[in-house]
C-alpha positions in Angstrom: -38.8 56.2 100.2 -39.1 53.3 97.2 -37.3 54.1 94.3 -38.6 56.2 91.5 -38.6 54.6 87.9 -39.2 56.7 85.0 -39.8 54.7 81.6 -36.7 54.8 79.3 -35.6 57.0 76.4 -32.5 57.6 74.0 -32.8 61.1 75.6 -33.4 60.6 79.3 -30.4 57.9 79.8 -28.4 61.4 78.8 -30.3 63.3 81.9 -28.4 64.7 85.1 -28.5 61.4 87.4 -30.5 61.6 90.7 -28.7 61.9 93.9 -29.1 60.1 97.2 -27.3 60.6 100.0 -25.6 58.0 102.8 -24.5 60.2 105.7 -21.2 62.6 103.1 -21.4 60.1 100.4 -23.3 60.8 97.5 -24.5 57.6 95.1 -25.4 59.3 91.6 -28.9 56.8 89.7 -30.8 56.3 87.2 -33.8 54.3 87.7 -35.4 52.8 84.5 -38.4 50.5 84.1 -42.0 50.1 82.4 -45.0 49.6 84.2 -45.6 46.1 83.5 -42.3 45.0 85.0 -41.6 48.0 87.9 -42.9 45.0 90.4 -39.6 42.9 89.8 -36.5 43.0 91.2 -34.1 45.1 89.5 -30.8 45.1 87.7 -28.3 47.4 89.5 -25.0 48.2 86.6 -21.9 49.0 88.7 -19.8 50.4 86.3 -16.0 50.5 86.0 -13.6 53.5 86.9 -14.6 55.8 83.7 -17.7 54.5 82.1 -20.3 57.1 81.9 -24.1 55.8 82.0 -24.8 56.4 78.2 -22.1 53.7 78.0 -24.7 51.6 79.4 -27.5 52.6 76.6 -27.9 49.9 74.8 -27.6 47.5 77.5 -30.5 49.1 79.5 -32.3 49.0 76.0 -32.2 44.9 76.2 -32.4 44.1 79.8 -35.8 47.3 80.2 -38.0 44.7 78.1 -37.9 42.3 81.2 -36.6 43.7 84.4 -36.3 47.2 85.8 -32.7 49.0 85.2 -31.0 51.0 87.7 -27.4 52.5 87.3 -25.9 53.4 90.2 -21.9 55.5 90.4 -20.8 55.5 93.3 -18.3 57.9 94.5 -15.1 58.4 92.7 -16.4 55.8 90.0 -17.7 56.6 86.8 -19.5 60.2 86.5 -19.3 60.5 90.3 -16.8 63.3 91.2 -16.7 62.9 94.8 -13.1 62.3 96.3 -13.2 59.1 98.6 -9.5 58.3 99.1 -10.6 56.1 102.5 -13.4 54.1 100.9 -12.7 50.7 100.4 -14.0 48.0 97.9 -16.2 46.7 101.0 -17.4 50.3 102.2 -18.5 50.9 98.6 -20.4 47.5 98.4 -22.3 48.8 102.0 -22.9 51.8 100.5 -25.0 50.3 97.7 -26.5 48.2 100.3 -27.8 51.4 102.1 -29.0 52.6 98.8 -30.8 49.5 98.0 -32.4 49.7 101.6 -33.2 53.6 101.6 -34.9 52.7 97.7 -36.8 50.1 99.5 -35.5 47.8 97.7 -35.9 44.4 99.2 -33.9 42.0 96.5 -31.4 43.4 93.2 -30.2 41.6 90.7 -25.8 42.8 90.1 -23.9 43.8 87.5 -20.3 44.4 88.1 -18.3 45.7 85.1 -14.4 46.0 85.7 -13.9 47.2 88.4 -17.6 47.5 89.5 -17.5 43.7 89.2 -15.6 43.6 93.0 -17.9 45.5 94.5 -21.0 43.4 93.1 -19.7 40.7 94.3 -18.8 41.9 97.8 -22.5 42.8 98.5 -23.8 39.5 96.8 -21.3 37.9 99.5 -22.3 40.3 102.6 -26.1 40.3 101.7 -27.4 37.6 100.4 -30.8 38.1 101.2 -30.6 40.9 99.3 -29.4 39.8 96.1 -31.1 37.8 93.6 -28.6 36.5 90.2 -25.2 38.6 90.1 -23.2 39.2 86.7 -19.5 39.9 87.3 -17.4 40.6 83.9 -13.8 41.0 84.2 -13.1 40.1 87.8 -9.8 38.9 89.8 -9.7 37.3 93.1 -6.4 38.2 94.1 -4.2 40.1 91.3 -1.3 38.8 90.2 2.0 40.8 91.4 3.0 41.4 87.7 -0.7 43.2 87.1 0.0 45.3 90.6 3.3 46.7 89.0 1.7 47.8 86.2 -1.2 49.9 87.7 1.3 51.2 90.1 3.8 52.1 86.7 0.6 53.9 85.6 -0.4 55.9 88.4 3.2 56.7 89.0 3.8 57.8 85.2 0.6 59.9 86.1 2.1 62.0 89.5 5.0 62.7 87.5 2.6 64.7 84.8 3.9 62.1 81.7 0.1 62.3 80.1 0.7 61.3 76.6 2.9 58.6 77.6 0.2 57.4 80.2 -2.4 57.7 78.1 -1.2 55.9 75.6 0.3 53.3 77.8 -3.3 53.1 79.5 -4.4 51.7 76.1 -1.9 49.0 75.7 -2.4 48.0 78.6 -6.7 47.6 78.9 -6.8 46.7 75.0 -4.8 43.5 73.7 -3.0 44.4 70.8 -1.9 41.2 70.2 -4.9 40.3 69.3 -6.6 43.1 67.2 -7.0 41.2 64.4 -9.3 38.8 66.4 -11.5 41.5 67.9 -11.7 44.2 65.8 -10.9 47.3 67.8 -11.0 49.8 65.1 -8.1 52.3 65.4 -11.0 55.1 65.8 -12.0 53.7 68.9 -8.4 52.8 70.2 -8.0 56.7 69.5 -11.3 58.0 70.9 -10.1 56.1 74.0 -6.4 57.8 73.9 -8.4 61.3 74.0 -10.3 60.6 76.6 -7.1 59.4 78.8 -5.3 61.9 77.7 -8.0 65.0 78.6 -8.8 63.4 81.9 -9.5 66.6 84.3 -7.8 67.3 87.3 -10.9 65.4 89.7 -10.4 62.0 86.9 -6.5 62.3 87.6 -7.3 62.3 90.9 -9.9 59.4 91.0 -7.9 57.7 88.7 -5.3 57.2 91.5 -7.8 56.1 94.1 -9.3 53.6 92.4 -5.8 52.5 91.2 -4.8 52.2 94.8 -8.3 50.4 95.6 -6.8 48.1 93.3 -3.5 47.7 94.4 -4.9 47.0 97.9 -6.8 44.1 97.1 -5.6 40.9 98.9 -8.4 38.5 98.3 -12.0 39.1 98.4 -13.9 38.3 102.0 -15.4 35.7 100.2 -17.8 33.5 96.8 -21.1 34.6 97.1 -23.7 31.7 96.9 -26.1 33.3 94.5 -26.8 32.1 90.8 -23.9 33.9 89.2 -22.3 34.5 86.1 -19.0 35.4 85.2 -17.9 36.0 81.8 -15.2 38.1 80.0 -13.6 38.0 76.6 -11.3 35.6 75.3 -8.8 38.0 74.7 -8.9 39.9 78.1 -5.3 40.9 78.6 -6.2 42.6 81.6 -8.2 40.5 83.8 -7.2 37.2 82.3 -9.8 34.4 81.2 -7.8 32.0 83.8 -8.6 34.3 86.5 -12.5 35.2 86.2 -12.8 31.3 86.1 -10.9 30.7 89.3 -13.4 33.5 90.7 -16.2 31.1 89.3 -15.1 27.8 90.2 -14.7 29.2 94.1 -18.3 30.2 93.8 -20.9 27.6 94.5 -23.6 28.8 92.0 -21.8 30.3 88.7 -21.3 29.3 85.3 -18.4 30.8 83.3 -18.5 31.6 80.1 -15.9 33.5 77.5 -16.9 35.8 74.8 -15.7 34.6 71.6 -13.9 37.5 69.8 -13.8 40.2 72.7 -11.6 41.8 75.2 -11.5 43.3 78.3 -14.6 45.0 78.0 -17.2 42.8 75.7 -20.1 44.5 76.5 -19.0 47.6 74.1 -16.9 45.4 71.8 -19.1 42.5 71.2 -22.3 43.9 72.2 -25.5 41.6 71.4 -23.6 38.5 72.5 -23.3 40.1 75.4 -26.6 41.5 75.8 -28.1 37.8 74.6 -25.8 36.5 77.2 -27.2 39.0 80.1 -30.9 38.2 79.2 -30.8 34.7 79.2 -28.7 34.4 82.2 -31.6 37.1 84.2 -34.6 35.3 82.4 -33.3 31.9 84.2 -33.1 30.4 80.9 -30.0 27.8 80.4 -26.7 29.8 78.5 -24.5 27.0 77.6 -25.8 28.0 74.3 -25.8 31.1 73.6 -24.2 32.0 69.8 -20.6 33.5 70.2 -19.6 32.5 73.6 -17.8 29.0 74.7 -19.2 27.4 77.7 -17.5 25.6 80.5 -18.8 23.0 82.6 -16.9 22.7 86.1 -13.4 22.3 85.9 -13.0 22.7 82.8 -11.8 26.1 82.9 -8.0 24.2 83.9 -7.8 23.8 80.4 -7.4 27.5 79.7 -3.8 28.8 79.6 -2.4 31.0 81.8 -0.5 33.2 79.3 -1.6 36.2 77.5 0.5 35.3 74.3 2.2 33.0 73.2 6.0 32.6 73.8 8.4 33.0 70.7 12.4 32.3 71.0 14.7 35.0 69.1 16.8 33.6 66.4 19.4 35.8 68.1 19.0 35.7 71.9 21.7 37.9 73.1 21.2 41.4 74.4 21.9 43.6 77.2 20.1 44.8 80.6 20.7 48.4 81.2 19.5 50.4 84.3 18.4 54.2 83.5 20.1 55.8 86.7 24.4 56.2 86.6 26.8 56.6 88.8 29.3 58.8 87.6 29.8 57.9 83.9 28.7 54.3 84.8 25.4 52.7 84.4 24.6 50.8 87.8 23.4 47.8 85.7 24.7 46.9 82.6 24.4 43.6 81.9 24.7 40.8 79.1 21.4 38.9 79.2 20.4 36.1 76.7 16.4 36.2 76.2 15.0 32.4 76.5 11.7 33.7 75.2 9.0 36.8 74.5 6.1 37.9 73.4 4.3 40.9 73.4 3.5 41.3 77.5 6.8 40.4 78.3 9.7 38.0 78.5 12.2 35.9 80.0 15.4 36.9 80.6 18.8 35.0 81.6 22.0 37.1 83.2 25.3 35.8 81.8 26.4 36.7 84.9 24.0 36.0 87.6 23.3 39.7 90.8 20.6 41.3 90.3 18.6 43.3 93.2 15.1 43.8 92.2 14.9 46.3 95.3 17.3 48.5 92.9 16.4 47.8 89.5 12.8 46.1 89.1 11.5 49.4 87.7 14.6 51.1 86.0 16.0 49.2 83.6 15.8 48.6 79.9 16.2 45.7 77.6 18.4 46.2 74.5 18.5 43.7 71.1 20.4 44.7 68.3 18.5 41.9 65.8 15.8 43.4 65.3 17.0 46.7 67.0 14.9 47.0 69.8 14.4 48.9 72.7 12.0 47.5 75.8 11.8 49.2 79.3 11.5 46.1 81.7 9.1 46.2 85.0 10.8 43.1 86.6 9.0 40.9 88.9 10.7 38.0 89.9 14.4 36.9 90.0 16.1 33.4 90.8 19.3 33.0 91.9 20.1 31.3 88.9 20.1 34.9 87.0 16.6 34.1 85.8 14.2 37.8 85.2 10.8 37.7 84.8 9.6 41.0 83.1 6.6 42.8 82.0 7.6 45.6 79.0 6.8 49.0 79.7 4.2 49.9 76.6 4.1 53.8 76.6 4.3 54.2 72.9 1.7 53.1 70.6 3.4 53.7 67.7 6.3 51.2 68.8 4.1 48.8 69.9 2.5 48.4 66.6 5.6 48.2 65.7 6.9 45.7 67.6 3.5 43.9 67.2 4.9 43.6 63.3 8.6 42.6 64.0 6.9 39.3 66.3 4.9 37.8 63.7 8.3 37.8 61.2 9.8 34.6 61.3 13.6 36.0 60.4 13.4 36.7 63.6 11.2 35.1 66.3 10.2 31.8 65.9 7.5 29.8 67.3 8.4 26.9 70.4 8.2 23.4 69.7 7.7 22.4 73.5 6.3 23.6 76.8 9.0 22.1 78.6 10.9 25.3 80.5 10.0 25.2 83.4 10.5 29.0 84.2 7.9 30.6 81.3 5.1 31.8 84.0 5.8 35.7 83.2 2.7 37.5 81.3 
C-alpha cells in the first residue's frame, strides 16, 4: 500500500498515530503533506527515547511548506509502548526500512534526534538507495566509558526505586547547567522536565531501561553513510559532546557539521528557528555555512573544538578525603587523603596521597570530601594510574546542590582559573 498523507493541522499532529505492522512489531506514524509537494520524497523524524510527536509541531510546521513530513516511533521509543528488550539499534533501522518499503516509499529523507539519530544513520548506511539527505543531531560513534557509567548509574538508581533522585539526576545530566546562563533553559522548563521524569509509568520505566541498555551496548556503528548529511548539535551539549558529533561527521564522506550557537543537547526545542532555518536550507539543497546563529566548519576544522565539557579550575585548598560508602565493621573500606589537581562541574581529578586503589571495588561507591568550601561529591570513577591518579565523574542527584555548587565554582576565594594546559592527565569530563 503507498502511504497516506493527510494535510497538516495544530489539531491533527495531536491525533492517535496510525499503526503498521512488521511481523509483532508495531511502528506508530503520522504522515503529513500538501498536495503540491505529496510527489517528493519525505522527511521521516526519528525521535529520541521520550519525545512525543507534538514535540515535533513546529518542526513539521517549517519543513510541510516544502517536503512531505512523516513521524515514525518505533517500538519502545517515544509514544510507542511496545516492550522490545531484543531489538537492537540495527533491527530498529530495518524496521523502518520495512516501513519505508510496505509505504511504497522508494527514497526518504532522515532525521535522527538523540537517540533516533543512530538509527537514522544505520539505515542511511544499510540502504542507501533508499535514502536521500540525512539529518543526525546529537549523535556519538562510540561513547565514551565515562558517558556509559553514567547511563548505567541512572538506570541502576532507577531498579532500586530512587525516583526523585533519578529524576532529578536525569536533568543534570541531559541539561548543562554550567552553562544556563548561555542558553536560557528557564527553570519552568528544567521543572516541567523533572515532572515528567519523575511521573514516568511503569511501561516508560521499563523502556527507559531498554533503550539505556541499547545505549550501553553500542560499540561503534557498522559504518558513515555516503549520503549528503548533516550533523549538528548545540554548543553546549553536555551529553553528546560537540567533539563527538564532529568525529561522526568527519568519518562521513558527504556531511557538513555545524554547532548551534546558544543551545544544548536538544536545540531543536531550545533554539528553535535556527534550527528549523538550519533543517530547511540543508533539505532545500541550498548552501548552510551561513545560516544566522550557527558556526560552520569546514573539514578538519572541527580538531579545534575542545574535548572538555567545562573548564578545569584548581582549588585554592586541594586537600580532601576519598571515602567509600560500604564498612567493614566500624571501618570504612576506603578512606583516603586525596589532593584534587583540578574540577569543574562534570567532574575532577583526583591524586591519592597514598597510591591502591581497585576500581573493581570502589569505582561506583565512594565519595569525595572538601572541607573549604564544605563539600560533598559522590565520585563514579573511571580510570586509575598507578601513580594514585582518579579520574571521576560526580554523581549529580540533587538539583538543589548542584546549583549550589554551580555558585561556589564561579567564586574565586576558592577555585581559581588555570594558567596552562600543561597536565598531562586532565582528559576526565
Amino acid at each position: 500500500m503507498g502511504i497516506q498523507y493527510q494535510e497538516y493541522t495544530r489539531s491533527v499532529i495531536k491525533a492517535d498515530p496510525l499503526q503498521l505492522w512488521v511481523g509483532q512489531w508495531r511502528i506508530d506514524y503520522l504522515a503529513f503533506s500538501s498536495p503540491a509537494n505529496a510527489h517528493k520524497p519525505p522527511l521521516l523524524v526519528v525521535g529520541g527515547a521520550f519525545q512525543n510527536f507534538t514535540s515535533y509541531k513546529y518542526c513539521v510546521e517549517r519543513i510541510y511548506e516544502d517536503f512531505p513530513v512523516i513521524l515514525v516511533d518505533l517500538p519502545s521509543l517515544g509514544n510507542n509502548t511496545q516492550i522490545a528488550p531484543d531489538l537492537s539499534m540495527e533491527d530498529l533501522a530495518d524496521l523502518l526500512y520495512e516501513f519505508t518499503c510496505q509505504s511504497n516509499l522508494d527514497q526518504v529523507h532522515l532525521m535522527g534526534l538523540s537517540l533516533g539519530s543512530a538509527i537514522a544513520s544505520t539505515f542511511a548506511y544499510k540502504y542507501p538507495q533508499a535514502t536521500g539527505k540525512l539529518i543526525v543531531a546529537g549523535i556519538v560513534t562510540r561513547p565514551r566509558k565515562s558517558w556509559r557509567m553514567l547511563v548505567d548509574e541512572s538506570k541502576r538508581v532507577l531498579a532500586e526505586g530512587r525516583m526523585d533522585e533519578f529524576s532529578q539526576a536525569v536533568v543534570l545530566y541531559l541539561i548543562n547547567y554550567h552553562r544556563l546562563k548561555e542558553t536560557g533553559i528557564t527553570p519552568t522548563a528544567r521543572k516541567l522536565f523533572y515532572r515528567q521524569m519523575q511521573r514516568l509509568s511503569e511501561n516508560e520505566k521499563e523502556r527507559y531501561v531498554i533503550n539505556g541498555s541499547r545505549l550501553l551496548s553500542v560499540e561503534g556503528l557498522l559504518g558513515y553513510p555516503e549520503c549528503d548529511t548533516l550533523v549538528t548539535t548545540g554548543e553546549y551539549d553536555s551529553f553528546t559532546l560537540p567533539w563527538e558529533n564532529a568525529s561522526f561527521a568527519e568519518k562521513c564522506p558527504n556531511a557538513q557539521f555545524v554547532l548551534i550557537k546558544g543551545a544544548d543537547h536538544l536545540p531543536q526545542l531550545e533554539k528553535r528557528e535556527v534550527s528549523l532555518d538550519l533543517f530547511s536550507t540543508f533539505l532545500r539543497g541550498e548552501p548552510i555555512d551561513n545560516v544566522a546563529g550557527t558556526r560552520y566548519f569546514r573539514k578538519n576544522e572541527h580538531k579545534s573544538l575542545d574535548r572538555r565539557r567545562a573548564e578545569r579550575l584548581i582549588p585554592c585548598n586541594n586537600h580532601g578525603h576519598v571515602t567509600s560508602e560500604s564498612r567493614v565493621g566500624d571501618r570504612f573500606r576506603f578512606n583516603k587523603p586525596v589532593k584534587v589537581i583540578d574540577i569543574n562541574f562534570f567532574g575532577c581529578l583526583i591524586k591519592l596521597d597514598e597510591p591502591g586503589f581497585s576500581l573493581a571495588d570502589h569505582a561506583r561507591d565512594c565519595t569525595l570530601y572538601m572541607d573549604s568550601p564544605a563539600l560533598k561529591l559522590e565520585l563514579l570513577v573511571f580510570d586509575y594510574d598507578d601513580a594514585g591518579y582518579l579520574r571521576c565523574l560526580f554523581k549529580h542527584g540533587n538539583i538543589q546542590a548542584a546549583e549550589r555548587f554551580t555558585e561556589l565554582l564561579r567564586n574565586g576565594e576558592y577555585f581559581l582559573r588555570q594558567q596552562s594546559e600543561g597536565n598531562v592527565h586532565r582528559i576526565y569530563g
